[in-house]
N, CA, C and O of each residue as an XYZ file, in Angstrom:
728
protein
N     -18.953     12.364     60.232
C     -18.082     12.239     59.072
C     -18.161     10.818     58.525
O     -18.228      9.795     59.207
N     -18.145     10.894     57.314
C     -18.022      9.166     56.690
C     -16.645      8.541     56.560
O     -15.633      9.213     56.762
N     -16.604      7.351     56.247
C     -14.915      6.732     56.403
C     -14.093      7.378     55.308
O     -14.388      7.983     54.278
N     -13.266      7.130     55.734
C     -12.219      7.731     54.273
C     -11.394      6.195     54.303
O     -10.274      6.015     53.826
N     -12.005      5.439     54.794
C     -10.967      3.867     54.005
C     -12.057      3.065     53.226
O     -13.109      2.510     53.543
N     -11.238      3.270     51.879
C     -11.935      2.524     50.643
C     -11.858      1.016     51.220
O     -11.087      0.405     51.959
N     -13.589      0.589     50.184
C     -13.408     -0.929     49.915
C     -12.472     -1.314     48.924
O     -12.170     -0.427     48.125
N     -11.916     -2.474     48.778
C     -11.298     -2.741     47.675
C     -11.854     -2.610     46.187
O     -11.395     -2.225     45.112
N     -13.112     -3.138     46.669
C     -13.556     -3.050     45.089
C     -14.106     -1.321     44.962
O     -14.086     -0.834     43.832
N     -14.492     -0.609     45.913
C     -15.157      0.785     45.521
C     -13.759      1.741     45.173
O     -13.904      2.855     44.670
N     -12.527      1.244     45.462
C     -11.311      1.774     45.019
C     -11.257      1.489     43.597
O     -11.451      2.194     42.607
N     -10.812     -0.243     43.821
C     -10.635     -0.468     41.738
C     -11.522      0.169     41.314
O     -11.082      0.965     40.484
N     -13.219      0.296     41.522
C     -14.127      0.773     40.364
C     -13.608      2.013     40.279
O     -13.706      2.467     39.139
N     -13.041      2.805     41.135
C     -12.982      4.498     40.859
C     -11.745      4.826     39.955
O     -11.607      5.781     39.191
N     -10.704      3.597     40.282
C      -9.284      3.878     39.297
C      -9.752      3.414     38.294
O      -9.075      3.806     37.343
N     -10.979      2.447     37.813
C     -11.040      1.675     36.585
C     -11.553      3.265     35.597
O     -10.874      3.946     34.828
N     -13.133      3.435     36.080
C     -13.533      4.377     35.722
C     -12.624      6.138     35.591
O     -12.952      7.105     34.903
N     -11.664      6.010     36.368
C     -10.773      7.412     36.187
C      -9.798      7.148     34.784
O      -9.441      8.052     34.028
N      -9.445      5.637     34.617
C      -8.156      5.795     33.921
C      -9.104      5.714     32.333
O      -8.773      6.533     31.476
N      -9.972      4.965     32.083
C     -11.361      4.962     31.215
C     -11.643      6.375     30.810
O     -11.404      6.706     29.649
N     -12.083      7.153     31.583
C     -12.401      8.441     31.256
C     -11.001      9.131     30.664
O     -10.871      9.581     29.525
N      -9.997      9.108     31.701
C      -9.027      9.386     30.536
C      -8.252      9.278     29.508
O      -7.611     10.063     28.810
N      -8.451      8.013     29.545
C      -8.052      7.841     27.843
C      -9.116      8.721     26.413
O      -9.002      9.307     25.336
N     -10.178      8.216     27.484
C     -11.438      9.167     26.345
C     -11.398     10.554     26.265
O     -11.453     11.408     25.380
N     -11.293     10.507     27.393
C     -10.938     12.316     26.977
C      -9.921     13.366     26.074
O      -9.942     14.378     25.374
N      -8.712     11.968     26.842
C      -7.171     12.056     26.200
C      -7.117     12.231     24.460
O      -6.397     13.014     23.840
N      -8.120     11.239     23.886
C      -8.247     10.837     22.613
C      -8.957     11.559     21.983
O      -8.968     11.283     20.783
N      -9.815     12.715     22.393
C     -10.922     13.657     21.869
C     -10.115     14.640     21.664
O     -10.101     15.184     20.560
N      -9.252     15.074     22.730
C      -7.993     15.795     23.131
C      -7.149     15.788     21.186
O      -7.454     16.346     20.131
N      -6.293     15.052     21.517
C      -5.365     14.415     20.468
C      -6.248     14.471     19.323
O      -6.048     15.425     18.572
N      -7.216     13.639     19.001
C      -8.265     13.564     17.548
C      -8.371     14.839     17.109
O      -7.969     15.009     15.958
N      -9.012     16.283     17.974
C      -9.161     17.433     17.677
C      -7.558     18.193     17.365
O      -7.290     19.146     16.633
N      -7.079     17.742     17.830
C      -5.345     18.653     17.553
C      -5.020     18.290     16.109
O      -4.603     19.070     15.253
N      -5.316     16.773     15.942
C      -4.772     16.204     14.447
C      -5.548     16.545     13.847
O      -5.088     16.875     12.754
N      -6.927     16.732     13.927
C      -7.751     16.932     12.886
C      -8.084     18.696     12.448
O      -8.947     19.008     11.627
N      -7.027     19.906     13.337
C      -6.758     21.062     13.420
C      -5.565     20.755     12.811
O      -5.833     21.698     13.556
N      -4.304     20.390     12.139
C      -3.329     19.857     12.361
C      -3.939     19.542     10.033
O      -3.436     19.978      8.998
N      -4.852     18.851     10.237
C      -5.182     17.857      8.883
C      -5.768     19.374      7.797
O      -5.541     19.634      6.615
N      -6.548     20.086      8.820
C      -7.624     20.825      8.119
C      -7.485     22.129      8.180
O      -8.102     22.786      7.341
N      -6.612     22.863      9.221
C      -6.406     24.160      9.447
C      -5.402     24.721      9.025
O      -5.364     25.717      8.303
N      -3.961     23.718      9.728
C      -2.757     24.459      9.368
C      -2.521     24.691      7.513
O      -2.965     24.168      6.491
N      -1.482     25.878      7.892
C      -1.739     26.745      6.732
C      -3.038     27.036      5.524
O      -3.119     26.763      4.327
N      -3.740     27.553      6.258
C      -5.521     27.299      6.129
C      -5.905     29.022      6.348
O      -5.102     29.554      7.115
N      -6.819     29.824      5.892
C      -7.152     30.450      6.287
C      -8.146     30.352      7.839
O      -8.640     29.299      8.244
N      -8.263     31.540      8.459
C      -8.654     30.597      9.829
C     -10.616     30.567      9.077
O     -10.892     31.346      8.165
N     -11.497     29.781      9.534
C     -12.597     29.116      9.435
C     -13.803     30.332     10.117
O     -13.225     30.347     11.204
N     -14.448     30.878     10.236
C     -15.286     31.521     10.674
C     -16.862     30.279     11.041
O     -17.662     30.219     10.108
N     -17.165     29.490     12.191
C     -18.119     29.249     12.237
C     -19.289     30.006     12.663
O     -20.463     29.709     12.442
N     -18.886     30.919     13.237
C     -19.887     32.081     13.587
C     -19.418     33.533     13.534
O     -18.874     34.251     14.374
N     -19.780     33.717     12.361
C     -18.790     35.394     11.622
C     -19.016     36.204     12.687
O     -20.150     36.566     12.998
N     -17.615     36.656     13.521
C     -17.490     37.840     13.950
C     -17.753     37.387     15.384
O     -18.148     38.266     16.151
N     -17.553     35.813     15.995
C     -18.099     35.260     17.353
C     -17.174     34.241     17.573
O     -16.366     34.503     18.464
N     -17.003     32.790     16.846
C     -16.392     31.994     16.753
C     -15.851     31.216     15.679
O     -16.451     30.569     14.821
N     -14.055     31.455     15.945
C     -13.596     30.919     14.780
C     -12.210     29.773     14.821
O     -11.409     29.654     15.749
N     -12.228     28.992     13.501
C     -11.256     27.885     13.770
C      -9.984     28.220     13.282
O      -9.815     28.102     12.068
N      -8.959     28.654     14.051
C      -8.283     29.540     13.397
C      -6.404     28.449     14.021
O      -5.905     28.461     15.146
N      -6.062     27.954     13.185
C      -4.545     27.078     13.767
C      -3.150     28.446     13.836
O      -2.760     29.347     13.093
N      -2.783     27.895     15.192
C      -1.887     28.439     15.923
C      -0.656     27.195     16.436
O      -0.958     26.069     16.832
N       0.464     27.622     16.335
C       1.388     26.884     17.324
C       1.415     27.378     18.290
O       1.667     28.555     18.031
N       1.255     27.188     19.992
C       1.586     27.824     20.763
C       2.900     27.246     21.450
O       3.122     26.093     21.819
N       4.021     28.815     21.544
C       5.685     27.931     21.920
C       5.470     28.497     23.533
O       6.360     28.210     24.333
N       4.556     29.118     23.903
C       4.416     29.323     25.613
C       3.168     28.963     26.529
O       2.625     27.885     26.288
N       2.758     29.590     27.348
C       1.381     28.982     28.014
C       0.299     29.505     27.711
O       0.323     30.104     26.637
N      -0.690     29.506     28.277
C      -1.950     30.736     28.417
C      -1.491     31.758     27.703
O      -0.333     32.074     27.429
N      -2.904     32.433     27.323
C      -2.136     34.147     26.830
C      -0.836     34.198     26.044
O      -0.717     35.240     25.399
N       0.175     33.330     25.935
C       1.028     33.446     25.183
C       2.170     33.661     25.822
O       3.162     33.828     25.113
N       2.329     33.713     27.305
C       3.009     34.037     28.214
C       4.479     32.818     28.284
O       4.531     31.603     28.090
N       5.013     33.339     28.471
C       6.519     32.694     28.744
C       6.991     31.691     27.078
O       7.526     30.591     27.224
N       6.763     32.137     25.877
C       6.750     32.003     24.815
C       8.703     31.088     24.984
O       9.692     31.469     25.610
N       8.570     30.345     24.458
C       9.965     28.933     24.447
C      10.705     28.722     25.625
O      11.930     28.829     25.683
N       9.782     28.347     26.803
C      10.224     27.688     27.884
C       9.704     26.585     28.199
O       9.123     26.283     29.241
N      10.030     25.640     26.788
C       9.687     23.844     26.893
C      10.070     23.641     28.124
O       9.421     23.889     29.141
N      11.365     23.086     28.027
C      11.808     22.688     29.627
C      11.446     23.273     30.822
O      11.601     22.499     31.766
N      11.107     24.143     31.064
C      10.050     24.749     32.148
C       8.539     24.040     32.287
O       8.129     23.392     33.251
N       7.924     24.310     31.210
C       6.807     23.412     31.270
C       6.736     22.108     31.676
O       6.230     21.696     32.720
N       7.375     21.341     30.628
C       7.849     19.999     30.838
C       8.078     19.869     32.876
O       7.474     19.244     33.748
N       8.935     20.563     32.881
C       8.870     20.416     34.544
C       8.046     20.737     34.959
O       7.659     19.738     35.567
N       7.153     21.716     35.181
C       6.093     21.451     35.789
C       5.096     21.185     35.638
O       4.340     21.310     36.602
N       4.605     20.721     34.463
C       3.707     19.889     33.701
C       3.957     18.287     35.038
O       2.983     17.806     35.617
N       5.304     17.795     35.235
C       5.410     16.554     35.515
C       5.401     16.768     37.379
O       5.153     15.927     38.243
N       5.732     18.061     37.503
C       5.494     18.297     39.071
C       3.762     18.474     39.738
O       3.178     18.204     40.788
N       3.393     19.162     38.253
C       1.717     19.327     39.017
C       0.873     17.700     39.039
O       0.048     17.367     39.890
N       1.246     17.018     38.105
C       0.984     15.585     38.125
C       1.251     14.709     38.813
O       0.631     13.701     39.150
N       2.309     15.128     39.066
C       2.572     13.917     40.490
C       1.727     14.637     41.592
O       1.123     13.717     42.144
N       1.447     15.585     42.076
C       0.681     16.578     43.200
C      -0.777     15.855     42.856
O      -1.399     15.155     43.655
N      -1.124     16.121     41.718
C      -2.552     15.767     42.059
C      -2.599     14.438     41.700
O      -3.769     14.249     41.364
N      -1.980     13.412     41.584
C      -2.275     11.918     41.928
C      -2.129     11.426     43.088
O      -2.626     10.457     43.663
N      -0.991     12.628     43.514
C      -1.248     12.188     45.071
C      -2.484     12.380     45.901
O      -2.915     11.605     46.756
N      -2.985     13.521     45.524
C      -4.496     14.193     45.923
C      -5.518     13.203     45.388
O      -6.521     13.037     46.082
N      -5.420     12.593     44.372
C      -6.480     12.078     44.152
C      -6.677     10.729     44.712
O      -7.818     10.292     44.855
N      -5.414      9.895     45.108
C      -5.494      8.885     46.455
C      -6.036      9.288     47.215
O      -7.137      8.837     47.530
N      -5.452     10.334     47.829
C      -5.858     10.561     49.096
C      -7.712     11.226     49.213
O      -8.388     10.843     50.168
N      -8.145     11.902     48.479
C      -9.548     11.628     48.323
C     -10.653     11.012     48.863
O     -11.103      9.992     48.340
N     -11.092     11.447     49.733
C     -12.001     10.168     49.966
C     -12.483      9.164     49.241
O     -11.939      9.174     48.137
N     -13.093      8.482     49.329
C     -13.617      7.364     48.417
C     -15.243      7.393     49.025
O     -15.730      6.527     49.752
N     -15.888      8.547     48.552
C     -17.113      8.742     48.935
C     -17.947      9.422     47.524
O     -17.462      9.741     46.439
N     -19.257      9.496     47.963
C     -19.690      9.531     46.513
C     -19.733     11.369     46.466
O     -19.674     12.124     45.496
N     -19.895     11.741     48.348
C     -19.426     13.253     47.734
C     -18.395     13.673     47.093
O     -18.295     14.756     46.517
N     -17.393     12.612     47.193
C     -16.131     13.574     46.872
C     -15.966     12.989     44.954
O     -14.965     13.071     44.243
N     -16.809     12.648     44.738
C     -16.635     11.810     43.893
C     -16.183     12.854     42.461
O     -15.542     12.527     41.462
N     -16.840     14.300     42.850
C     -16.983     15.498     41.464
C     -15.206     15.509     41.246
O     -14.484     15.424     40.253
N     -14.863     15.710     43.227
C     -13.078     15.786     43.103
C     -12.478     15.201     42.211
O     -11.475     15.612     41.627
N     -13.029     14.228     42.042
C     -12.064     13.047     41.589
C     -11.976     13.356     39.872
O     -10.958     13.544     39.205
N     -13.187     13.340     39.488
C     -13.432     13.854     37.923
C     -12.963     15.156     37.335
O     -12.637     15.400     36.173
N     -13.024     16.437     39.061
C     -12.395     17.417     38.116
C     -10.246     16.687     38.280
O      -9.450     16.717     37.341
N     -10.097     16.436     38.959
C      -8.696     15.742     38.764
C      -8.320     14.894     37.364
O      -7.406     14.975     36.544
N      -9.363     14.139     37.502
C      -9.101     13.699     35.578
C      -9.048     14.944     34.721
O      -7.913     15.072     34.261
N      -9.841     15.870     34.358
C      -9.888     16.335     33.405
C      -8.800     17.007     34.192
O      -7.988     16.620     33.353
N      -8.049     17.664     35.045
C      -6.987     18.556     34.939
C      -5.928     17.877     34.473
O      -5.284     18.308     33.516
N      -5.590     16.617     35.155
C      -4.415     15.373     34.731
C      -4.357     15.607     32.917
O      -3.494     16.067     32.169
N      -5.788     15.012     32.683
C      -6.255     15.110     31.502
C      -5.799     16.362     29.994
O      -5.430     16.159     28.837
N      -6.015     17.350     30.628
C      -5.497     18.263     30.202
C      -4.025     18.611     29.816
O      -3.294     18.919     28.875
N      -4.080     18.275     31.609
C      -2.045     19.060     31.167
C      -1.407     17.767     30.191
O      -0.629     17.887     29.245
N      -2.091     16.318     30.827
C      -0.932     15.113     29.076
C      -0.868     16.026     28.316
O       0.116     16.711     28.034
N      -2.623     16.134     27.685
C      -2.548     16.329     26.334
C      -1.505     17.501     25.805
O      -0.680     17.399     24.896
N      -1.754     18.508     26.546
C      -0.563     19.694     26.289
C       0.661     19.169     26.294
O       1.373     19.017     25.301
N       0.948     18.856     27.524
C       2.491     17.889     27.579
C       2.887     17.036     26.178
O       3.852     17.392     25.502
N       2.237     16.132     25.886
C       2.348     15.276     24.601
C       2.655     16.435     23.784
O       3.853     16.711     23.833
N       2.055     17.101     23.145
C       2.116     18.316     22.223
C       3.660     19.266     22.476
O       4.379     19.790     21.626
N       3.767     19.238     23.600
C       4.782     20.225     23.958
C       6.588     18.996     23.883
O       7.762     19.366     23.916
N       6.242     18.160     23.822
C       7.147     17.078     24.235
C       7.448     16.771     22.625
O       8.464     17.235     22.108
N       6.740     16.161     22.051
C       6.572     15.477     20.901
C       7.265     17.037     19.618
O       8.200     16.785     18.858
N       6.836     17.977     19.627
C       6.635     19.427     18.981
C       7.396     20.078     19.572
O       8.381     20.334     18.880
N       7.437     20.548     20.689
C       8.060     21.709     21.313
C       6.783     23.107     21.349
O       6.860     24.153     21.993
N       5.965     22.770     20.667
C       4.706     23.851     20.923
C       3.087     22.953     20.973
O       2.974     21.809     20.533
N       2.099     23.629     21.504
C       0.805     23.170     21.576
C       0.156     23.602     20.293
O       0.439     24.593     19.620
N      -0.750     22.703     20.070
C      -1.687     23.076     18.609
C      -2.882     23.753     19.803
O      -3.408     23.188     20.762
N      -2.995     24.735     19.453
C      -4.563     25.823     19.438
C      -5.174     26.069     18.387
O      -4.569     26.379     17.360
N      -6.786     25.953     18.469
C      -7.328     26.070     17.489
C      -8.489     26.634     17.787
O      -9.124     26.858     16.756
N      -9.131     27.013     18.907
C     -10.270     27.708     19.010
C     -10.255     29.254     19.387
O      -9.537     29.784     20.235
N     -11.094     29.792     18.666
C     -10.431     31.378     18.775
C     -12.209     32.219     18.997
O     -13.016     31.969     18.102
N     -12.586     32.964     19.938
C     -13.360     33.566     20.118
C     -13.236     34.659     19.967
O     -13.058     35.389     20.941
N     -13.290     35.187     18.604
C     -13.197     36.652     18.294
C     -13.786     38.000     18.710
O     -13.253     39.103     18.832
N     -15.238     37.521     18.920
C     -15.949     38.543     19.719
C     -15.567     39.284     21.116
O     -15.939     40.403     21.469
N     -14.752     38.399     21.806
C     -14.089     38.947     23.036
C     -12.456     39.137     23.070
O     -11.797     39.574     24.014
N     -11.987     38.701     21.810
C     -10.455     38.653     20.959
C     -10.085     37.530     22.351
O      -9.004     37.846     22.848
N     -10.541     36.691     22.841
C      -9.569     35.708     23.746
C      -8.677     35.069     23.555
O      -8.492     35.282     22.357
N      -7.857     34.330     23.892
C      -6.874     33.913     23.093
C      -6.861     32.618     22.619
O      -7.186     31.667     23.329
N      -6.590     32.535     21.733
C      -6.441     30.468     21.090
C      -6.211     29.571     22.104
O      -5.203     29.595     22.810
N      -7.289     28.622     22.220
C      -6.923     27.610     23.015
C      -7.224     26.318     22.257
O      -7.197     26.217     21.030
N      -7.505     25.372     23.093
C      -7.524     23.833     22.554
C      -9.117     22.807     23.326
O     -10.259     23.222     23.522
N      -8.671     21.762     23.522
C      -9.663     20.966     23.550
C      -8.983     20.995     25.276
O      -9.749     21.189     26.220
N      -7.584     20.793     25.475
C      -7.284     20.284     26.793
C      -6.903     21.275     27.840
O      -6.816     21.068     29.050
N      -6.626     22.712     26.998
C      -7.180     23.961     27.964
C      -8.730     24.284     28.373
O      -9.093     25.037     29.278
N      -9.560     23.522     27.476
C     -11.361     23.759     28.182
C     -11.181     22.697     28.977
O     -11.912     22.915     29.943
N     -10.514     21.450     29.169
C     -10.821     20.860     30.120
C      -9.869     21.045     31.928
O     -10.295     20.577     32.984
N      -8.705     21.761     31.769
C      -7.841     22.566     32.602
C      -8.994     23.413     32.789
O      -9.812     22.710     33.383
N      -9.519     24.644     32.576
C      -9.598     25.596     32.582
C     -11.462     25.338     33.387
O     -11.718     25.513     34.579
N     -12.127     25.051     32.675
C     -13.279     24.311     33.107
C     -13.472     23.578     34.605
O     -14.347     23.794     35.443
N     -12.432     22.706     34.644
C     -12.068     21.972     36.008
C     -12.000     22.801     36.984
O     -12.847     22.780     37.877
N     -10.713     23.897     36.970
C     -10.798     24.812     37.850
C     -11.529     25.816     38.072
O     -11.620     26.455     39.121
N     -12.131     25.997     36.970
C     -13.407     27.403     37.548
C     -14.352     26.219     38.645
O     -14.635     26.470     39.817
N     -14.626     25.245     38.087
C     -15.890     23.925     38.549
C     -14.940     23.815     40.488
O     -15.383     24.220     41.563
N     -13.806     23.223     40.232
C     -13.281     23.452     41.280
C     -13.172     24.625     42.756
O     -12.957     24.402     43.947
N     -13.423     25.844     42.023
C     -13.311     27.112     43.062
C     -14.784     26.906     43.571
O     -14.966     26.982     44.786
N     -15.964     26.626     42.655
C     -17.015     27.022     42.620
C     -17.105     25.663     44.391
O     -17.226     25.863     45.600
N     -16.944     24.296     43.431
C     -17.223     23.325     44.574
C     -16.878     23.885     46.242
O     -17.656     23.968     47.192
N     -15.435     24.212     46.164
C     -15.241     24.671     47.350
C     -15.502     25.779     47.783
O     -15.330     25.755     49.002
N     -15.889     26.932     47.382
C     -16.621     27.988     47.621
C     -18.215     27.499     48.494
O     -18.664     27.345     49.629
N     -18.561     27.418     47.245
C     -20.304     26.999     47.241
C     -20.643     25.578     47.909
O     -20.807     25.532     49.128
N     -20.723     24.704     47.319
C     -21.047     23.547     47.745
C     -20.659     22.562     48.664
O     -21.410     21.734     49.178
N     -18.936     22.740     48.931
C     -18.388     21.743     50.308
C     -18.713     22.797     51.237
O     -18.442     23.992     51.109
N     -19.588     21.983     52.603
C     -19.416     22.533     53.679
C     -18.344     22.491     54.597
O     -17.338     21.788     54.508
N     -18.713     23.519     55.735
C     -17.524     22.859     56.771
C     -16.793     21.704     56.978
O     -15.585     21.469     56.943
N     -17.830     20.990     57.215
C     -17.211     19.077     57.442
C     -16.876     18.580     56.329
O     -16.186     17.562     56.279
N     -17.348     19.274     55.142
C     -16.331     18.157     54.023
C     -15.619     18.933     53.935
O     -14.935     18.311     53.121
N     -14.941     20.104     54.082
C     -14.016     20.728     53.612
C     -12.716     19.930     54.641
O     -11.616     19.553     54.238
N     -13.335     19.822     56.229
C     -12.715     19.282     56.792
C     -12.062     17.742     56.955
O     -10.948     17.311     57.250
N     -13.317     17.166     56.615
C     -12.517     15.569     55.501
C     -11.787     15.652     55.197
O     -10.729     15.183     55.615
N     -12.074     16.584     53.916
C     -11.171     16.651     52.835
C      -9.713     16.897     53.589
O      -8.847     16.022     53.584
N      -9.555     18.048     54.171
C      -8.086     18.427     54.549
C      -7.396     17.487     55.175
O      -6.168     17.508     55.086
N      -8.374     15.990     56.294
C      -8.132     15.677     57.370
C      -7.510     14.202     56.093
O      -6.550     13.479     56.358
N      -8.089     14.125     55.194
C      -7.515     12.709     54.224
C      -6.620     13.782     53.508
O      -5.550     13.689     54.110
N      -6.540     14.349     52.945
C      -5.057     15.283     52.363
C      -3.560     15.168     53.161
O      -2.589     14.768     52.520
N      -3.444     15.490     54.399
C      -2.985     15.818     55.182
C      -2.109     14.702     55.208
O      -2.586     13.596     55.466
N      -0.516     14.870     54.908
C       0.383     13.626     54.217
C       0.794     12.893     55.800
O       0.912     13.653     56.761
N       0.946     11.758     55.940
C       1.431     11.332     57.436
C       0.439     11.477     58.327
O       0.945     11.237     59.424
N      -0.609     11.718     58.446
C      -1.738     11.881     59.640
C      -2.423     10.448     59.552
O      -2.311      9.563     58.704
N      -3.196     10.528     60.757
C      -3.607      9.258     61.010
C      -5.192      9.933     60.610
O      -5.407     11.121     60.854
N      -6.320      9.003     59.944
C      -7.160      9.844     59.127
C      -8.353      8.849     60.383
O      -8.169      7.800     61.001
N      -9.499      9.775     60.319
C     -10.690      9.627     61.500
C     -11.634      8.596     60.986
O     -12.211      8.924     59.949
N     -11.841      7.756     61.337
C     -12.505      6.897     61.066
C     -14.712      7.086     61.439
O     -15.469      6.158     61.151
C-alpha cells in the first residue's frame, strides 16, 4: 500500500488545483444559466438538432425528473449536508496520484450541487436548459452533467478499475478516528 500522509506541498498543489478547477467550472456553470436566462427565457425553445436536441428554458421548483416540485428548504438542506460529507471525503483521500480521478470526480459533484444551490438560493428554482427530445429526457443544466457524469464515472471507477487494495486504502483513509497504515 502507498502512504496516505500528504507532503505539504503535494497537499497545497491538490487544494490549489481543486479550488481552480472549481471556480472554472463554477463559472461555465453560471455563464450558461445567464446566457439561457439572456436568450431563451420566454423564447420559443431552439431546436439545434430537429427532433434530437433542443434549447428549450425551464424553471425547475424541484429536483431531477421534476420530483419533489417546491421543497427549497429541503434542498437547501441537503444540498449543505452532502457538501460538508464530501469535503470531508475529499481530505481524507489519499494524496496519491491513483486516487487522484477521486478527487476531480468530488469537484465536479461539489461543483455541481453550488451551482444548483446558488440558483435555488438566489431564485427559489434552477434554470434548465438542455432538453433531449429524441428520448423526451428531462431538462437539465450544465451542473446536472457535471453531478450526473461524476457519478456514473464514479460507480464505473469502483466497479471496474479500483482493485482490492485500493478499495481498501480507500476505506482504511475514510474511516473517521482510525489510525491510517503507513
Amino acid at each position: 500500500m502507498s502512504t496516505t500522509k500528504p507532503t505539504g506541498s503535494k497537499k497545497a498543489v491538490t487544494w490549489v488545483v481543486g479550488v481552480i478547477l472549481f471556480f472554472v467550472l463554477l463559472y461555465l456553470d453560471r455563464f450558461s444559466k445567464h446566457m439561457a436566462v439572456l436568450h431563451l427565457k420566454d423564447q420559443p425553445a431552439y431546436e439545434l438538432i430537429p427532433n434530437v436536441f433542443i434549447l428549450q428554458y425551464l424553471e425547475n421548483h424541484g429536483a431531477a425528473f421534476g420530483i419533489l416540485q417546491g421543497q427549497r428548504g429541503f434542498f437547501l438542506l441537503i444540498t449543505v449536508i452532502i457538501l460538508l460529507i464530501i469535503i470531508v471525503l475529499y481530505i481524507r483521500i489519499p494524496y496519491t496520484k491513483r486516487f487522484l480521478p477521486l478527487r476531480f470526480l468530488a469537484v465536479l459533484i461539489v461543483t455541481g450541487a453550488i451551482g444548483n444551490f446558488i440558483d435555488r438560493f438566489q431564485q427559489g428554482y434552477v434554470v434548465d436548459f438542455f432538453y433531449f427530445c429524441l428520448i423526451n429526457f428531462p431538462i437539465f443544466n450544465v451542473a446536472d452533467i457535471y453531478v450526473t457524469g461524476a457519478a456514473i464515472a464514479l460507480v464505473v471507477f469502483l466497479i471496474f478499475i479500483y482493485k482490492e487494495d485500493d478499495l481498501s486504502e480507500l476505506g482504511n483513509a475514510l474511516r473517521p478516528n482510525k489510525k491510517k497504515h503507513k
